[in-house]
N, CA and C atoms of all chains as a GROMACS GRO file, in nm:
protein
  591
    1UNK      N    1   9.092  12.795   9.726
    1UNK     CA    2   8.992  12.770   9.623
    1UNK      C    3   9.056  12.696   9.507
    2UNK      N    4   9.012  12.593   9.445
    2UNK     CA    5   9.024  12.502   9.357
    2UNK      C    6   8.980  12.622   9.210
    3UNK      N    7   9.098  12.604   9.121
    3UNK     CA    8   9.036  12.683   9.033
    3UNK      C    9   9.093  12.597   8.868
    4UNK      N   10   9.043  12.667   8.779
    4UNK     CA   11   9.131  12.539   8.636
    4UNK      C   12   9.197  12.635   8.528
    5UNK      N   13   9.330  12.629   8.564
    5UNK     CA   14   9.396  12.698   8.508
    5UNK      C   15   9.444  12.818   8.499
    6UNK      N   16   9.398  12.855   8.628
    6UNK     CA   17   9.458  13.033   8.746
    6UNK      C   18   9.597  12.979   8.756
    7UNK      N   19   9.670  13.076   8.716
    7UNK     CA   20   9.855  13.053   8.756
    7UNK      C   21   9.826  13.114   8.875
    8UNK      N   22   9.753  13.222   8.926
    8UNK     CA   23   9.735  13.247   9.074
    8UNK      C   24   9.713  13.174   9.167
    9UNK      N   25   9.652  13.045   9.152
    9UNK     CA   26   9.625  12.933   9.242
    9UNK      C   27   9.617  12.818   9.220
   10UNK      N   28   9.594  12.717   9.315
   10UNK     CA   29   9.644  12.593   9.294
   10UNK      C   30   9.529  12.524   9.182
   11UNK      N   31   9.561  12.449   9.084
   11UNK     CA   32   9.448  12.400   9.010
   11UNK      C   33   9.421  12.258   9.035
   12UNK      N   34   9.315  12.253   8.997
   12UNK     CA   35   9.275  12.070   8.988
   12UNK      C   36   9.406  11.961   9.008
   13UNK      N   37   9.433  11.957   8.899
   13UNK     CA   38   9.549  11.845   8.866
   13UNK      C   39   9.639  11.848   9.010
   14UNK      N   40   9.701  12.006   9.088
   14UNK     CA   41   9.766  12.025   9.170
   14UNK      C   42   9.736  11.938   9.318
   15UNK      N   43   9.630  12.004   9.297
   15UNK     CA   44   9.553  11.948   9.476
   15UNK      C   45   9.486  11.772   9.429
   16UNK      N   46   9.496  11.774   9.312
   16UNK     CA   47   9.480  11.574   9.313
   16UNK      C   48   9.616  11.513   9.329
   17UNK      N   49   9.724  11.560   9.302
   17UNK     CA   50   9.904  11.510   9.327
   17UNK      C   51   9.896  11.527   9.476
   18UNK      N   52   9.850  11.697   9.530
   18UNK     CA   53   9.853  11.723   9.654
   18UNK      C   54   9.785  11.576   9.772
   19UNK      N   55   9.728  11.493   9.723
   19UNK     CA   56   9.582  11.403   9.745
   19UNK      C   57   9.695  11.298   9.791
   20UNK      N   58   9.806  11.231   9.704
   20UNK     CA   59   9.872  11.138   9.719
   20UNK      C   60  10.012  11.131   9.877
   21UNK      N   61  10.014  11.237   9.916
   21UNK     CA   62  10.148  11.253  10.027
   21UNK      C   63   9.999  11.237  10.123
   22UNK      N   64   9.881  11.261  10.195
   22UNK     CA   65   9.800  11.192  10.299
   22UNK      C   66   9.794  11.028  10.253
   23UNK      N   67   9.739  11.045  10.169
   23UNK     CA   68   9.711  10.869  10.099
   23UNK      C   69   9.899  10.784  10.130
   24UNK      N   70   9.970  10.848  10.147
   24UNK     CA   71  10.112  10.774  10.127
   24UNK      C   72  10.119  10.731  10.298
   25UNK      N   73  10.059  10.839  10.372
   25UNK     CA   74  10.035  10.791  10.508
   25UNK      C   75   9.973  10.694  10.542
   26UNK      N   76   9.844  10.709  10.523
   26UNK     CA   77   9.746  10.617  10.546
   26UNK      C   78   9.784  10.468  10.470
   27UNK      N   79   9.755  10.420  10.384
   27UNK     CA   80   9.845  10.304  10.305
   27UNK      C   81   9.953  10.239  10.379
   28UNK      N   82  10.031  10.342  10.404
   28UNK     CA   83  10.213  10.282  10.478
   28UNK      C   84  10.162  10.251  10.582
   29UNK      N   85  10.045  10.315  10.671
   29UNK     CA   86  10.055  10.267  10.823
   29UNK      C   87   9.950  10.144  10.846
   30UNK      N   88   9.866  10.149  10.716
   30UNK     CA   89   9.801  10.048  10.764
   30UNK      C   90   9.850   9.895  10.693
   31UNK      N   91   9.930   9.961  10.598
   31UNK     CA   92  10.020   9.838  10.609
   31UNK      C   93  10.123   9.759  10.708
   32UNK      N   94  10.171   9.830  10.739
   32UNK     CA   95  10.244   9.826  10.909
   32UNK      C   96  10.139   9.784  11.028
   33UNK      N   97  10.050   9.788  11.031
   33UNK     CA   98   9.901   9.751  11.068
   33UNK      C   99   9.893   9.621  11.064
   34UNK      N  100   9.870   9.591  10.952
   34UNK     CA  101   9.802   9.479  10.947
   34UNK      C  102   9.919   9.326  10.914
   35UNK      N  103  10.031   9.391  10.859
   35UNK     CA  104  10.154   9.307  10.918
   35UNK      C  105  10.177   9.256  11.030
   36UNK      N  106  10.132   9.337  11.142
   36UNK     CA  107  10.141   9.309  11.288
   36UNK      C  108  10.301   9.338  11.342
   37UNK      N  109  10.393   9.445  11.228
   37UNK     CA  110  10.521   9.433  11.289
   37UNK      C  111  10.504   9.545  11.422
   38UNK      N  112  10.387   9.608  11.439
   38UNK     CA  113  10.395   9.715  11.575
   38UNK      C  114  10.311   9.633  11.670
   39UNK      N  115  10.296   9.542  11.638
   39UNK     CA  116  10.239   9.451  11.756
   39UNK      C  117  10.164   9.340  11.711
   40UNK      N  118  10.090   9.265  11.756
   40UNK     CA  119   9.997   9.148  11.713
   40UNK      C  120   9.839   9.174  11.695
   41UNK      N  121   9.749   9.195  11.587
   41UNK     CA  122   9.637   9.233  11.622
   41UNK      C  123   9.548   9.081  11.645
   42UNK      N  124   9.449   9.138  11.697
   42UNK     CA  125   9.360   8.979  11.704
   42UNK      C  126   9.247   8.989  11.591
   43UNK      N  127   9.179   8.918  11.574
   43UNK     CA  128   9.116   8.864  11.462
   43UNK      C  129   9.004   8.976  11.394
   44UNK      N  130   8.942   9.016  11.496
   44UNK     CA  131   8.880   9.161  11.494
   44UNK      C  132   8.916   9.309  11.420
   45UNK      N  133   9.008   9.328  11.509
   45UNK     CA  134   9.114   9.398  11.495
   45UNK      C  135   9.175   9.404  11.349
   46UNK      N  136   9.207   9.240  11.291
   46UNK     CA  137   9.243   9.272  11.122
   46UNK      C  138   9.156   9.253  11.021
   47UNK      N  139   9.021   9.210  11.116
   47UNK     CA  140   8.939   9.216  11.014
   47UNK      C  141   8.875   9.388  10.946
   48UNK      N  142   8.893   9.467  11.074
   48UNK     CA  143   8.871   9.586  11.083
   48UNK      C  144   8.990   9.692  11.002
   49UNK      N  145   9.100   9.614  10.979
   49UNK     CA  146   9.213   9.670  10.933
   49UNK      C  147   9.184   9.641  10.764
   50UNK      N  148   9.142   9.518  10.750
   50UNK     CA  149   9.097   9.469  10.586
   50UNK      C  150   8.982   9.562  10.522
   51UNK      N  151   8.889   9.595  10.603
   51UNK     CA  152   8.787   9.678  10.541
   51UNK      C  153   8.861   9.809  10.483
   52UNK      N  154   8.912   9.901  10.636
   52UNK     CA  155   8.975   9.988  10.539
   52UNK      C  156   9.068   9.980  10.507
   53UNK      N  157   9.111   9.886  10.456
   53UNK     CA  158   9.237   9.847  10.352
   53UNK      C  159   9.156   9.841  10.204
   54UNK      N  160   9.053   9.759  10.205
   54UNK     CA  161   9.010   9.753  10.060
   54UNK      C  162   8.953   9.897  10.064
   55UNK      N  163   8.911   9.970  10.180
   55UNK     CA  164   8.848  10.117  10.098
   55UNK      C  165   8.951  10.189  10.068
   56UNK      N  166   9.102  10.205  10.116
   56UNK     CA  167   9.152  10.309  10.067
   56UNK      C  168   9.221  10.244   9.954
   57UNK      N  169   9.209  10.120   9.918
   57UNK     CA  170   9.245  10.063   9.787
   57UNK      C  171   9.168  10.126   9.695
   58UNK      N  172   9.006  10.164   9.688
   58UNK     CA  173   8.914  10.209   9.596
   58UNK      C  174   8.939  10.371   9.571
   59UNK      N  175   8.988  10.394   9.697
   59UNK     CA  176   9.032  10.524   9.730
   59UNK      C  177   9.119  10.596   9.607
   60UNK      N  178   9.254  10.471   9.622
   60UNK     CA  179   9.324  10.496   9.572
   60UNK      C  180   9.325  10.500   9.426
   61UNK      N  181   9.203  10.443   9.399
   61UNK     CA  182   9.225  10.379   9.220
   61UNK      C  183   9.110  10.548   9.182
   62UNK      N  184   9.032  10.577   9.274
   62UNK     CA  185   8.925  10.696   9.234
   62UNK      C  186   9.039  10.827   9.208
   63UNK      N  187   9.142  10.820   9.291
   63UNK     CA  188   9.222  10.914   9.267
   63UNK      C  189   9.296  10.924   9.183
   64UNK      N  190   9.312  10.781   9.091
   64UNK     CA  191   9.413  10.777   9.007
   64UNK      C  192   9.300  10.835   8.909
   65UNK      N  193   9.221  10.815   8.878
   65UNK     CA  194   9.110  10.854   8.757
   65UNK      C  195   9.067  10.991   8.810
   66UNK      N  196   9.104  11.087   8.889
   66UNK     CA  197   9.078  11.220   8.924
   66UNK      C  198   9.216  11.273   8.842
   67UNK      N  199   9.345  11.185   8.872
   67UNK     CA  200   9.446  11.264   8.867
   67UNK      C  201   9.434  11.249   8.665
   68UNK      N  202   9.388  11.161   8.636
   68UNK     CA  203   9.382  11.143   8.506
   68UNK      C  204   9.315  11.239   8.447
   69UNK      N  205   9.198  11.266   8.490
   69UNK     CA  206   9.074  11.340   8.413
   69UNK      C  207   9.116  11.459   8.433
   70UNK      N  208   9.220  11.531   8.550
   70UNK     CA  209   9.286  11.611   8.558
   70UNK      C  210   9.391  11.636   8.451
   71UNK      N  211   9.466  11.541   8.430
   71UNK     CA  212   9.589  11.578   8.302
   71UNK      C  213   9.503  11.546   8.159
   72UNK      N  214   9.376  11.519   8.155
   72UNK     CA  215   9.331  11.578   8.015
   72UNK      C  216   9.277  11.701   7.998
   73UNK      N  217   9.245  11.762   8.139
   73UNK     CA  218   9.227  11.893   8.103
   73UNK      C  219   9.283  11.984   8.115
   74UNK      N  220  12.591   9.937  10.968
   74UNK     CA  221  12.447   9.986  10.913
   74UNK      C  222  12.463  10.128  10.770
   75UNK      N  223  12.390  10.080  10.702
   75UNK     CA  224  12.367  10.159  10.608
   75UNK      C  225  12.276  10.279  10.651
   76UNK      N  226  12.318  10.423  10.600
   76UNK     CA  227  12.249  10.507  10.650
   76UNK      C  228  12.156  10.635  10.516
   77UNK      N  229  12.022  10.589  10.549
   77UNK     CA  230  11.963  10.648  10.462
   77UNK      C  231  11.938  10.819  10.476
   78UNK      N  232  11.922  10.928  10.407
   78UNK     CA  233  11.879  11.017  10.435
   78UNK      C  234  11.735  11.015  10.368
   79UNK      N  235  11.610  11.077  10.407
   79UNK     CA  236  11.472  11.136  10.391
   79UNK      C  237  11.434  11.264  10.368
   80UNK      N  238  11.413  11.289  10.243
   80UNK     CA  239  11.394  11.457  10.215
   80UNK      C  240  11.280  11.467  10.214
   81UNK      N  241  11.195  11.503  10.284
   81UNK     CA  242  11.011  11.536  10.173
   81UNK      C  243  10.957  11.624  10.320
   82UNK      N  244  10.860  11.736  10.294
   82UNK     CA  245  10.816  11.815  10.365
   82UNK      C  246  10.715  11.783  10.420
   83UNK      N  247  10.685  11.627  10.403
   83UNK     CA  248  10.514  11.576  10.484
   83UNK      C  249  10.604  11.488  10.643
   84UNK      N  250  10.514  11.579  10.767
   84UNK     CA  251  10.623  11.489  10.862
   84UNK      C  252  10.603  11.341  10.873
   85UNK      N  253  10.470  11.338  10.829
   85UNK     CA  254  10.409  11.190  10.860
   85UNK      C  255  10.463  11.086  10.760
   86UNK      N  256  10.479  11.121  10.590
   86UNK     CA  257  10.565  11.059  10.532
   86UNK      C  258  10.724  11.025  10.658
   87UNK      N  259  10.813  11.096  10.675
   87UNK     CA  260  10.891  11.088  10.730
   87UNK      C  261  10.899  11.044  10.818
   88UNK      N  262  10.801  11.032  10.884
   88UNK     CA  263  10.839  10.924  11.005
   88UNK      C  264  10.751  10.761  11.007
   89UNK      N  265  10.699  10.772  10.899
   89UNK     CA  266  10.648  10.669  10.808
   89UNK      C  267  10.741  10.576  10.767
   90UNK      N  268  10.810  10.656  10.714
   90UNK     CA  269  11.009  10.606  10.634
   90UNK      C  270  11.061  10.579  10.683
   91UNK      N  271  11.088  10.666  10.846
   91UNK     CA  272  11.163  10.644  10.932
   91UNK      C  273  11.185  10.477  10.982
   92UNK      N  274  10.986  10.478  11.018
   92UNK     CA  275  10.968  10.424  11.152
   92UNK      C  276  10.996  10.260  11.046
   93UNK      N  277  10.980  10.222  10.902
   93UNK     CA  278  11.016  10.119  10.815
   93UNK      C  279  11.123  10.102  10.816
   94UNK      N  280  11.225  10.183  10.814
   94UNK     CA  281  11.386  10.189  10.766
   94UNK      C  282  11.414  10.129  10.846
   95UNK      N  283  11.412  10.205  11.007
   95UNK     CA  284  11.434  10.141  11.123
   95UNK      C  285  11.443  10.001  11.161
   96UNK      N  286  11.301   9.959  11.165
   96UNK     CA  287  11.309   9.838  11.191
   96UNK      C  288  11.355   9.741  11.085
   97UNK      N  289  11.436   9.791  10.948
   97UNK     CA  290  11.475   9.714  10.864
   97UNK      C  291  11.646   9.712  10.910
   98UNK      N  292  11.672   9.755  11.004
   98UNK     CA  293  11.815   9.830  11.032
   98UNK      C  294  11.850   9.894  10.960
   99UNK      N  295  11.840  10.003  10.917
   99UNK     CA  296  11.898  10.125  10.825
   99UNK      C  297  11.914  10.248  10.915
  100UNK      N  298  12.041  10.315  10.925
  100UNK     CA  299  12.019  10.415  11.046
  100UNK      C  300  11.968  10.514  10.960
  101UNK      N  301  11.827  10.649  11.012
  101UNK     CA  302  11.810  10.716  10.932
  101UNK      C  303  11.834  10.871  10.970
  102UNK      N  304  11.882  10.949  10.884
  102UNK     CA  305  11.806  11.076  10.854
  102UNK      C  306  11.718  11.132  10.801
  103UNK      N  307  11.713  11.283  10.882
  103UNK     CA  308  11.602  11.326  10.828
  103UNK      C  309  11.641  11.470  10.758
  104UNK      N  310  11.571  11.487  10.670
  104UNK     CA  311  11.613  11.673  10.632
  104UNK      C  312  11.373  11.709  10.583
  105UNK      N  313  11.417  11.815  10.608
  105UNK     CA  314  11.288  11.888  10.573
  105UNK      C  315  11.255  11.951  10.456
  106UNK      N  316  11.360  11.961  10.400
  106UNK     CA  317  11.349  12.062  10.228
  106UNK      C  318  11.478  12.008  10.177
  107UNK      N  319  11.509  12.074  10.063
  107UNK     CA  320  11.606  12.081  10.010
  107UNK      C  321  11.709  12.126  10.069
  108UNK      N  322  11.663  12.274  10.092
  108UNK     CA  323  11.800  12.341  10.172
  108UNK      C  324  11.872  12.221  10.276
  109UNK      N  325  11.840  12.197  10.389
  109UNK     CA  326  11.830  12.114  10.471
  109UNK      C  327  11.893  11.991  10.439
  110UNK      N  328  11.840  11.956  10.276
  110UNK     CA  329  11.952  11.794  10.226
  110UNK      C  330  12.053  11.837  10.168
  111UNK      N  331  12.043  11.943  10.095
  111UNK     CA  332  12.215  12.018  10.069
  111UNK      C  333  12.311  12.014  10.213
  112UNK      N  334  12.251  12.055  10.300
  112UNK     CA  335  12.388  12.102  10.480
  112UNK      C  336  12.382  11.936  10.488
  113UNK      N  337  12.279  11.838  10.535
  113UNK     CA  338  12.306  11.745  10.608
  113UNK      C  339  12.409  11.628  10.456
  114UNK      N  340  12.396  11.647  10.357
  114UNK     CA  341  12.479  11.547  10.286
  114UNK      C  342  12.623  11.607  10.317
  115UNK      N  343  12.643  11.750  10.278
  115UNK     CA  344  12.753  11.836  10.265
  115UNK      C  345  12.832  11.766  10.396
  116UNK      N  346  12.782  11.751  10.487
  116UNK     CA  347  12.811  11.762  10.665
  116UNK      C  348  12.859  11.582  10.616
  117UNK      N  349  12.808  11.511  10.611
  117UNK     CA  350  12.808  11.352  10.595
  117UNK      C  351  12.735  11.259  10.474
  118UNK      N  352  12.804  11.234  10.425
  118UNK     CA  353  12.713  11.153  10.294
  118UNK      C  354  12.682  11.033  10.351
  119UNK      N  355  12.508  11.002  10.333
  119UNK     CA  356  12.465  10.898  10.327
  119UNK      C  357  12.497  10.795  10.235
  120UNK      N  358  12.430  10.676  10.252
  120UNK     CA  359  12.488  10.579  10.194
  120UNK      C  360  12.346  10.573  10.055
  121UNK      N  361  12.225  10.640  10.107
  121UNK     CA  362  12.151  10.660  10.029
  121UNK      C  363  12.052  10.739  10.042
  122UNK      N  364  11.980  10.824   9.901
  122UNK     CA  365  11.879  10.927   9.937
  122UNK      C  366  11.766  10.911   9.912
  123UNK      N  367  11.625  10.952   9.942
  123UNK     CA  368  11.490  10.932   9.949
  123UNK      C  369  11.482  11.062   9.942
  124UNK      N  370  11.436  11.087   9.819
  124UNK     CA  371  11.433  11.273   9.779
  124UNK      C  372  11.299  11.284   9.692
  125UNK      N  373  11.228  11.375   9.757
  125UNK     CA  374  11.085  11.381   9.741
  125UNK      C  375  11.162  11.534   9.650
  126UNK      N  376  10.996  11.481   9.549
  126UNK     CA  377  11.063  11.634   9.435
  126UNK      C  378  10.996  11.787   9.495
  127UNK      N  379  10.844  11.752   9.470
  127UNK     CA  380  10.782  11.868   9.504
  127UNK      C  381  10.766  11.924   9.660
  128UNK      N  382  10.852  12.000   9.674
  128UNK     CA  383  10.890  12.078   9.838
  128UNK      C  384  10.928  12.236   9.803
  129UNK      N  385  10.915  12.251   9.919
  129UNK     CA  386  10.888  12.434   9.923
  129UNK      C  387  11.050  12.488   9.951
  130UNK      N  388  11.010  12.600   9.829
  130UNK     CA  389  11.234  12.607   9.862
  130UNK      C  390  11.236  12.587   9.700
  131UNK      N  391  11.357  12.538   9.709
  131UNK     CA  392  11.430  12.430   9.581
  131UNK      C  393  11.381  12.302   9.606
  132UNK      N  394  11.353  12.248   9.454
  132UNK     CA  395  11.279  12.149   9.434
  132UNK      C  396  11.372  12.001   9.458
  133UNK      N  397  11.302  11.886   9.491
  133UNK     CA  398  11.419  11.781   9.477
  133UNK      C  399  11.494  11.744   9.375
  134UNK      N  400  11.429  11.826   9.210
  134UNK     CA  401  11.513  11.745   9.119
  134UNK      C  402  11.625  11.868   9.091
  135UNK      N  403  11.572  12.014   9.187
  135UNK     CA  404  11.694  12.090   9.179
  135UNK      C  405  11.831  12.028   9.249
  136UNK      N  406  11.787  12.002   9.374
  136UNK     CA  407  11.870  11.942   9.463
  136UNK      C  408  11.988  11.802   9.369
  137UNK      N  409  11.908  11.749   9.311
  137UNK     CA  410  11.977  11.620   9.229
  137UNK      C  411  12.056  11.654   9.148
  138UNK      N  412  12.000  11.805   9.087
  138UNK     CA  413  12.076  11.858   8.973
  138UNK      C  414  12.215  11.899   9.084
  139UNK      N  415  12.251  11.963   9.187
  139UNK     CA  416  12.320  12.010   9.218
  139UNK      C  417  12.390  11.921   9.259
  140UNK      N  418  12.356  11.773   9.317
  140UNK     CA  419  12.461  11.655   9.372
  140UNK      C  420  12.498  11.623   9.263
  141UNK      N  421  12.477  11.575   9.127
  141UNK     CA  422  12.494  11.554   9.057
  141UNK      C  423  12.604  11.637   8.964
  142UNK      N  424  12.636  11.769   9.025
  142UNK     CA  425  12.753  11.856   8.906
  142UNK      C  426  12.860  11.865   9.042
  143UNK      N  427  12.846  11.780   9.141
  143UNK     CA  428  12.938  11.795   9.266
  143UNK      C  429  13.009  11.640   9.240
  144UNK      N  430  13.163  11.666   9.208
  144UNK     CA  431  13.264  11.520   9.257
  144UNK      C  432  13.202  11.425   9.328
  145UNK      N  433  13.203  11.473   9.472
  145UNK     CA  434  13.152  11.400   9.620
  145UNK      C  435  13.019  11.347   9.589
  146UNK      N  436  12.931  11.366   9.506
  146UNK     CA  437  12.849  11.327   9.538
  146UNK      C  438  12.772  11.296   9.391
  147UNK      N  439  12.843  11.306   9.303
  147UNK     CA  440  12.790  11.272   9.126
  147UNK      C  441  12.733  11.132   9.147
  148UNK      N  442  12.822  11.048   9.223
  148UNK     CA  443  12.785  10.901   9.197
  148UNK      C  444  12.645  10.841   9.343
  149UNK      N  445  12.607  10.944   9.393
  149UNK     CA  446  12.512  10.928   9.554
  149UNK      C  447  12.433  10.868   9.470
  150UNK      N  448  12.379  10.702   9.576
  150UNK     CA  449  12.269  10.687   9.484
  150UNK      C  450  12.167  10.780   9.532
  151UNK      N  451  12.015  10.814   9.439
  151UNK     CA  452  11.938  10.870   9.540
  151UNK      C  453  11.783  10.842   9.449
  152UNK      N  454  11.652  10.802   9.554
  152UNK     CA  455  11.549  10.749   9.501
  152UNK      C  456  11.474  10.848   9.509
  153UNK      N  457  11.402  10.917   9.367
  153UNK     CA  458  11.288  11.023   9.379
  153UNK      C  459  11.160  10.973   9.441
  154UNK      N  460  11.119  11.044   9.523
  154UNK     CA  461  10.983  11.027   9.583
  154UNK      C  462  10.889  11.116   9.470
  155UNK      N  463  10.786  11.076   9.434
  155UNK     CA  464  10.729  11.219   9.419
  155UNK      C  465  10.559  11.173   9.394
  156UNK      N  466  10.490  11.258   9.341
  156UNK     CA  467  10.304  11.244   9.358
  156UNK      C  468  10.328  11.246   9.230
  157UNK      N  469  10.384  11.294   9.106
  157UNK     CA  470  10.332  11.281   8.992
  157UNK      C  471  10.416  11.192   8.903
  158UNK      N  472  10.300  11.088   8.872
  158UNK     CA  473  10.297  10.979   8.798
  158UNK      C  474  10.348  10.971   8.615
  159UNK      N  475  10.315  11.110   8.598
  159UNK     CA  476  10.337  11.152   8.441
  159UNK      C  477  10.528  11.137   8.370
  160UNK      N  478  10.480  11.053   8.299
  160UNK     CA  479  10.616  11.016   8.211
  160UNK      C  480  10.727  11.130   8.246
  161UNK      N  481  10.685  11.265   8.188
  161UNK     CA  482  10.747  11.395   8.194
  161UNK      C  483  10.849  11.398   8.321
  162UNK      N  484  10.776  11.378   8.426
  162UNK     CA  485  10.862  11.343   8.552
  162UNK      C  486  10.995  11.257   8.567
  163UNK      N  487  10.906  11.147   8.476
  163UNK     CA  488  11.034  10.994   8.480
  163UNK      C  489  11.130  11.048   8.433
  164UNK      N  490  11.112  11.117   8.312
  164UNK     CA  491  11.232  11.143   8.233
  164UNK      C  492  11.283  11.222   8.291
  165UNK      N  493  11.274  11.356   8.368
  165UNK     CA  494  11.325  11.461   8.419
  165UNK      C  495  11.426  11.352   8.537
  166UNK      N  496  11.369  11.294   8.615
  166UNK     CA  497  11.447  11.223   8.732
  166UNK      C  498  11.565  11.148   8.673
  167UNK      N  499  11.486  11.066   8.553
  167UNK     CA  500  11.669  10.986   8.464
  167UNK      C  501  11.749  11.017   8.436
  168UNK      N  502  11.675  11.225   8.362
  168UNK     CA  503  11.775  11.293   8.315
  168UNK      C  504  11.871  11.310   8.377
  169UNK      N  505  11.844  11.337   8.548
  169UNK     CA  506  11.926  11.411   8.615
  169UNK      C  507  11.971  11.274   8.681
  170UNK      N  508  11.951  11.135   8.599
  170UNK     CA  509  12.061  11.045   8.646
  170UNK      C  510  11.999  10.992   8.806
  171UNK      N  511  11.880  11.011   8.839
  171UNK     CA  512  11.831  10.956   8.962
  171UNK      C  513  11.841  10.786   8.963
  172UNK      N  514  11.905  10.736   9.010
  172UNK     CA  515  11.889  10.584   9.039
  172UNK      C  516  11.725  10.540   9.064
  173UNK      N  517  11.654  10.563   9.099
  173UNK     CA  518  11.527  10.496   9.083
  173UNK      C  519  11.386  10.593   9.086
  174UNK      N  520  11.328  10.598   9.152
  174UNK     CA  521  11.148  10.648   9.153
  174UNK      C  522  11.047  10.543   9.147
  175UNK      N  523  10.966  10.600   9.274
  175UNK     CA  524  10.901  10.584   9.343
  175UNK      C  525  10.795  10.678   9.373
  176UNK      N  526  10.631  10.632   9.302
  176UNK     CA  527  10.500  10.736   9.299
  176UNK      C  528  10.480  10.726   9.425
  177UNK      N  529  10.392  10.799   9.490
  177UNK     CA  530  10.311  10.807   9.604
  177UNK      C  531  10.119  10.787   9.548
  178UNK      N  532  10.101  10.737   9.640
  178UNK     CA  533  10.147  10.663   9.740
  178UNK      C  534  10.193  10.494   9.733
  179UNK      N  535  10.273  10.470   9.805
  179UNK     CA  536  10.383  10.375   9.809
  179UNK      C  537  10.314  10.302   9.910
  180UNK      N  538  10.419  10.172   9.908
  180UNK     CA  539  10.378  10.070  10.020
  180UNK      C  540  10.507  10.041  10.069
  181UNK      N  541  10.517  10.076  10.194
  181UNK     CA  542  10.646  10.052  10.309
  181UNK      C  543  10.732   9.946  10.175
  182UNK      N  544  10.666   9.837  10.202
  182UNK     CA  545  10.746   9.732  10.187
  182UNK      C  546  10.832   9.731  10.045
  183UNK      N  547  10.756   9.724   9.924
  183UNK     CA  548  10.811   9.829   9.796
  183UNK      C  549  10.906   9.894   9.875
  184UNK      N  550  10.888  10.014   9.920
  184UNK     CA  551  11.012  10.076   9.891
  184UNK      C  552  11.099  10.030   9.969
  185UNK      N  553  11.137   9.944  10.044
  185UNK     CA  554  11.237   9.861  10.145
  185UNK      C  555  11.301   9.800  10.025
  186UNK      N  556  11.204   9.730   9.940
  186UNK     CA  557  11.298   9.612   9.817
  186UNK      C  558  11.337   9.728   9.718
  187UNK      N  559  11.284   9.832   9.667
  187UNK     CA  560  11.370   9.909   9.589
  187UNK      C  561  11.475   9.974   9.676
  188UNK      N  562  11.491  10.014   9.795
  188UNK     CA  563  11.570  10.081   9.859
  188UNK      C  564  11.698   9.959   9.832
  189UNK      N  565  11.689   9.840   9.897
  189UNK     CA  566  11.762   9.752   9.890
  189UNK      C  567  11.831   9.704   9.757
  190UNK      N  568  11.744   9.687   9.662
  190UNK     CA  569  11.806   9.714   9.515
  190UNK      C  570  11.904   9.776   9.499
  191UNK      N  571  11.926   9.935   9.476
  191UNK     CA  572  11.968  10.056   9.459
  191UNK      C  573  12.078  10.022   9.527
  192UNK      N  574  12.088   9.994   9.650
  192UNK     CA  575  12.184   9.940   9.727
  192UNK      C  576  12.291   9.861   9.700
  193UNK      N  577  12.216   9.762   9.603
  193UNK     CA  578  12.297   9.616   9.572
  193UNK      C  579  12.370   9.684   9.439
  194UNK      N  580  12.332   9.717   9.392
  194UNK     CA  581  12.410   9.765   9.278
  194UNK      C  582  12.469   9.896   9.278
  195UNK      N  583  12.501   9.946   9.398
  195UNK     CA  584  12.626  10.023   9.428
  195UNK      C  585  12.747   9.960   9.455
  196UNK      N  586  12.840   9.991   9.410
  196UNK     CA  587  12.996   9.958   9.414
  196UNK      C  588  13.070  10.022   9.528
  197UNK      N  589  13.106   9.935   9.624
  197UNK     CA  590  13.117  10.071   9.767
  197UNK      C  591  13.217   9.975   9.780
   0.00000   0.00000   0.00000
């Protein structure tokens, strides 16, 4: 349970830091992806890699303004 | 080949790192916690560290604190990984004399050119 400001459990701010080690996955591999150093994709394939590339780009910026609104409170 | 060690408790980070290092030629290790990067440096010093802070155990900037009051290993370079972005952090990692840092989430390639950095300006 998400709680704000229980020393008993994890709070907001925690589980939005917690947010960034999946996101560090996803990012790294689909960068490795769409480089083509694990193989060659075809045109499809990186166009499909660009979409969610720009979503976990939005991803990434929503989380930065979670982790923010988190360290003002 | 230069040989990196990888501290952080996410496996997928780690073999994320790995599977980049690799094909950059860097031979790598791996450790799972702290405990774990204390035996494997003790055993063989890398040529460089990728030390994630927040892990279960002793923390990475405990770990830094402790290479850091050790002869053998005062001068290791070693790059903080960590999720929090807040100044407070930066300074804690400089304090303890960390050669660089690095937020999550990261992009392979970034950290290949800071890894390589860190590198260049070791005196070996």
């Amino acid at each position: 349970m998400i709680t704000h400001g229980d020393p008993g459990g994890r709070d907001f701010a925690t589980v939005a830091h917690e947010m960034r080690s999946p996101m560090t996955s996803v990012i790294g591999y689909l960068e490795i992806l769409g480089e083509g150093s694990s193989g060659p994709l075809n045109a499809e394939q990186l166009a499909i890699v660009d979409v969610i590339s720009r979503n976990v780009d939005r991803a990434h910026e929503l989380l930065d303004e979670i982790v923010a609104m988190a360290s003002e409170q | 080949m230069k040989c990196v060690l990888i501290v952080d408790d996410d496996s997928d980070v780690r073999d994320l790192v790995t599977y980049k290092l690799e094909r950059e030629g860097f031979e790598v290790r791996t450790a799972v916690d702290g405990e774990a990067a204390l035996e494997d440096v003790q055993e063989r010093t890398p040529d460089l560290v990728l030390l994630d802070i927040m892990m279960p155990g002793i923390s990475g900037l405990d770990v830094l604190k402790r290479w850091r009051g050790e002869a053998a290993t005062a001068r290791l370079p070693v790059i903080m990984l960590t999720a929090r972005a807040q100044e407070a952090d930066v300074d804690l990692g400089f304090e303890f004399k960390a050669d660089d840092y690095i937020v999550k989430p990261f992009s392979p390639r970034e950290l290949v050119r800071r890894v390589n950095a860190v590198l260049m300006r070791v005196p070996r």
